[in-house]
N, C-alpha and C positions, 0 to 999 in steps of 0.2 A: 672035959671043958665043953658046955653046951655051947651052940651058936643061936643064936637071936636073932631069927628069920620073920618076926615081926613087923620089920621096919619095912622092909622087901615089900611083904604085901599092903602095905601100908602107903607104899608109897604108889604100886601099882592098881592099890583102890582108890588111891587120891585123882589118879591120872582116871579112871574110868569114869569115879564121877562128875569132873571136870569135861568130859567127852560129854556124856549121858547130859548134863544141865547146856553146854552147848547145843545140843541136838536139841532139848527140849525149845531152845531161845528160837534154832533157826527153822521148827518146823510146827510152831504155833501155828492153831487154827487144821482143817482139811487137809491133808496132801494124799498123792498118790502113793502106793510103796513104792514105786520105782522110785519118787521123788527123794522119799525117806532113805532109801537103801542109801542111793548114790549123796547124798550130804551127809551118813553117818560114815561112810567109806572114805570122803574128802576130809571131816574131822579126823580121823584114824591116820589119814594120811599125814596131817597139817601136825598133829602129834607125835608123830615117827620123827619126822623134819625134825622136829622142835626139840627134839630128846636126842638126838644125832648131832645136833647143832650146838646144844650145851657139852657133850663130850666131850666134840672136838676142841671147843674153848677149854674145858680144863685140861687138856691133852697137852694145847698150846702153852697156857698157863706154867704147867706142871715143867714142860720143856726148856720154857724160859726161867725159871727159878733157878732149874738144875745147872742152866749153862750159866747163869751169874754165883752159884757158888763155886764152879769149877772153874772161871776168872778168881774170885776170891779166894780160895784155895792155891792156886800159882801166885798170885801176888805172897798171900803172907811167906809160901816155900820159899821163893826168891830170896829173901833174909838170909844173911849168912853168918853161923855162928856166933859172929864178933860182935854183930847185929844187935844178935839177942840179949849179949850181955853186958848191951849198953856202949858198944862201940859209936862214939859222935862223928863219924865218916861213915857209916855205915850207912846211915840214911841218904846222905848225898850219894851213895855206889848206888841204892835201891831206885831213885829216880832216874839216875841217868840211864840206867838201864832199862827203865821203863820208856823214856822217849828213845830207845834204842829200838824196843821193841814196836812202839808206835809208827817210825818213821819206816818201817819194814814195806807197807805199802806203799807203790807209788800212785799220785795221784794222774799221772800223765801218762799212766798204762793201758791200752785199748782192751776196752771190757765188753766190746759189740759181739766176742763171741760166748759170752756169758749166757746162757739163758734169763730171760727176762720177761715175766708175763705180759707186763704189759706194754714192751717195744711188741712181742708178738701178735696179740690182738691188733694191736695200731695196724701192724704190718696185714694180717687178715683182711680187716676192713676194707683197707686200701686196696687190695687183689679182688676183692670182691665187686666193691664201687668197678675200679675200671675192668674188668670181666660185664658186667651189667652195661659199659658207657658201649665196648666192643660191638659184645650182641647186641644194643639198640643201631648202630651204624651199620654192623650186615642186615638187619632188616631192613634200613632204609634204602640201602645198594641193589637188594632184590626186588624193591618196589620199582625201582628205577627204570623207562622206557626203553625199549630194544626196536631199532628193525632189523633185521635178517630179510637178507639177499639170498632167494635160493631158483635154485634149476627143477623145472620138472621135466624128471629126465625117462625116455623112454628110448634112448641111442642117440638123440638130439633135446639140446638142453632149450627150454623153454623158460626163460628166468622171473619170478617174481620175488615182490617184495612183503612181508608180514611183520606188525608191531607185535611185538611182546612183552614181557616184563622178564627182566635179570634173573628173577626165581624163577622162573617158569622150567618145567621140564622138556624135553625132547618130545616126547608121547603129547604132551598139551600143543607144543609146537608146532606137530603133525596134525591134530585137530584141526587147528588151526588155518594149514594148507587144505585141508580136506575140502573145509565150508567153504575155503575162496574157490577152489575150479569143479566147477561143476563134472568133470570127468571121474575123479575121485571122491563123488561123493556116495556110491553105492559100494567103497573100498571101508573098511576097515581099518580105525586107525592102526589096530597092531600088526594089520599087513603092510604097512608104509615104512617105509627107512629113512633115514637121516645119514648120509655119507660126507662127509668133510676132512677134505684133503687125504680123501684116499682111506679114513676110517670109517665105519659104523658105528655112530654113535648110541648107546642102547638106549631105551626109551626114558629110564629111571634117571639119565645124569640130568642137572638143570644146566643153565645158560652161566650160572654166577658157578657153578662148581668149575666150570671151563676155564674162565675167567682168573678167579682166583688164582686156580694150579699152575694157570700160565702152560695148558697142557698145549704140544707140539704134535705135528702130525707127520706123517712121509713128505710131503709138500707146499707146506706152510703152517702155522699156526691156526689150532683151532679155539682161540680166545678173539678171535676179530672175525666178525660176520658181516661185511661188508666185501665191497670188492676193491681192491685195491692192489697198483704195480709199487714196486719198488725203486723211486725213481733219484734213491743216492748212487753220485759215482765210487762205487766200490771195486777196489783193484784184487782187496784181499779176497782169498777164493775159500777163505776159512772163517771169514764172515757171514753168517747166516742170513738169509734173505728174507724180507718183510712182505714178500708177497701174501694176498689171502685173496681164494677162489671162491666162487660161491658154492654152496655146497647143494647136493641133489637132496632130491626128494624123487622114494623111488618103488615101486609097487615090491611087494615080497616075490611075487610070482614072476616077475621080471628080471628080477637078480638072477633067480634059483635057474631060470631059462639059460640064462647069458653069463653065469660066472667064470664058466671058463673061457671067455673071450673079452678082449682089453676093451673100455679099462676095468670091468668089473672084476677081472682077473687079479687085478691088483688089491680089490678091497678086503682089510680084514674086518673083527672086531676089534673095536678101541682097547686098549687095556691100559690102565693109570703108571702100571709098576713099570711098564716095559721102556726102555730108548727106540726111539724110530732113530735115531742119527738127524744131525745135522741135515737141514736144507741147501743147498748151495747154490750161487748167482749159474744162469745158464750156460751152459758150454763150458764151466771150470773144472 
């Protein structure tokens, strides 16, 4: 038995010429070849698509025929012998059993965890929008003005104040101290340090990273950069205190001199993961 492979390319010359007179439409007149290349490449493409896309429909098509004859094939089985041979109750047994079969579903059955395209997408967009509304409002909060209270400290604290902005880093910060006292301006911002409440702050954290974590230090909070006492009557001694110190500014080569004598004895590097423990009101 021969096969009849005619149609095949037949169909596959029908498609090239159909390409071929497109190309011709869209590249009338001069072009570059690159031009040409890439609009014979984008036809080829739009072709693929288009030939992929009829498949699927008959895929669909073909799916859906099969599963209304495999409905109509349980229907007529359903019949029962007595049915067939003309029993006049038999038809009444075939319906009722049919809304026996219909009433199977309920309709007051929570189907939310069904999959469902498009509750999905919905659901997407939605996580997206407000991801986009988030990130616009941390941007606004880093734009947002800072002064920082700080010591320039050399054994005696010398305190000044600098504006900043909530995004600002540590290292910008120090900059910052550097231009105001003319002492440290032949320093280095990267030999300068940020010490607060007993930490080192490294140059890379910003103002708003503090902020956020709501990070804590040996002796107060370092998300408030202000000075401030703690002026609630607090009896509980397991209540943490709201004090905030200013925090130094302090040459490298001053530390490295003095670390082993208080307080710089006490200072470490920050570290996010760690507990410092609890603060506690004085003398409890």
């Amino acid at each position: 038995m021969s096969v009849n492979t005619s149609s095949g390319r037949e169909r596959f010359i029908g498609k090239q010429d159909k390409t071929e007179d497109s190309l011709e439409v869209k590249t009338v007149g001069l072009v570059r070849l690159d031009e040409f290349q890439r609009t014979r490449e984008t036809l080829l493409e739009e072709q693929v698509r288009a030939s992929e896309q009829a498949q699927r429909e008959r895929e669909k098509n073909r799916e859906a025929s099969q599963k209304r004859n495999r409905k109509a094939h349980k229907r007529l089985s359903f019949a029962s012998d007595e049915e067939q041979e003309g029993d006049p109750g038999s038809s009444t047994k075939l319906t009722h059993a049919s809304k026996i079969r219909k009433s199977v579903k309920d309709p007051k059955a929570d189907t939310r965890f069904l999959p469902d395209r498009e509750r999905e997408a919905e659901q997407n967009r939605l996580r997206q929008e407000l991801s986009e509304e988030w990130q616009q409002q941390q941007e606004a909060i880093k734009k947002e003005k800072l002064t920082v209270v700080y010591s320039l400290w050399d054994g005696v604290g010398h305190r000044q104040t600098v504006q900043c902005l909530k995004g600002d880093s540590i290292g910008k910060f120090l900059e910052r101290c550097r231009a105001q006292k003319p002492q440290l301006r032949s320093v280095r911002g990267e030999d300068l340090l940020y010490v607060k409440e007993d930490l080192i702050i490294p140059h890379n954290y910003t103002f708003y990273d503090l902020i956020t974590s709501n990070s804590r230090g040996k002796s107060g909070p370092l998300f408030h950069f202000d000075v401030h006492d703690d002026v609630r009557l607090l009896q509980n001694a397991a209540v943490e205190k709201d004090e905030s110190h200013a925090g130094k500014v302090v040459e490298r080569s001053w530390y490295n001199r003095n670390k082993h004598i208080f307080p710089a004895s006490r200072w470490e590097v920050f570290d996010p993961i760690k507990n410092y423990g609890a603060y506690r009101i004085a003398g409890s």
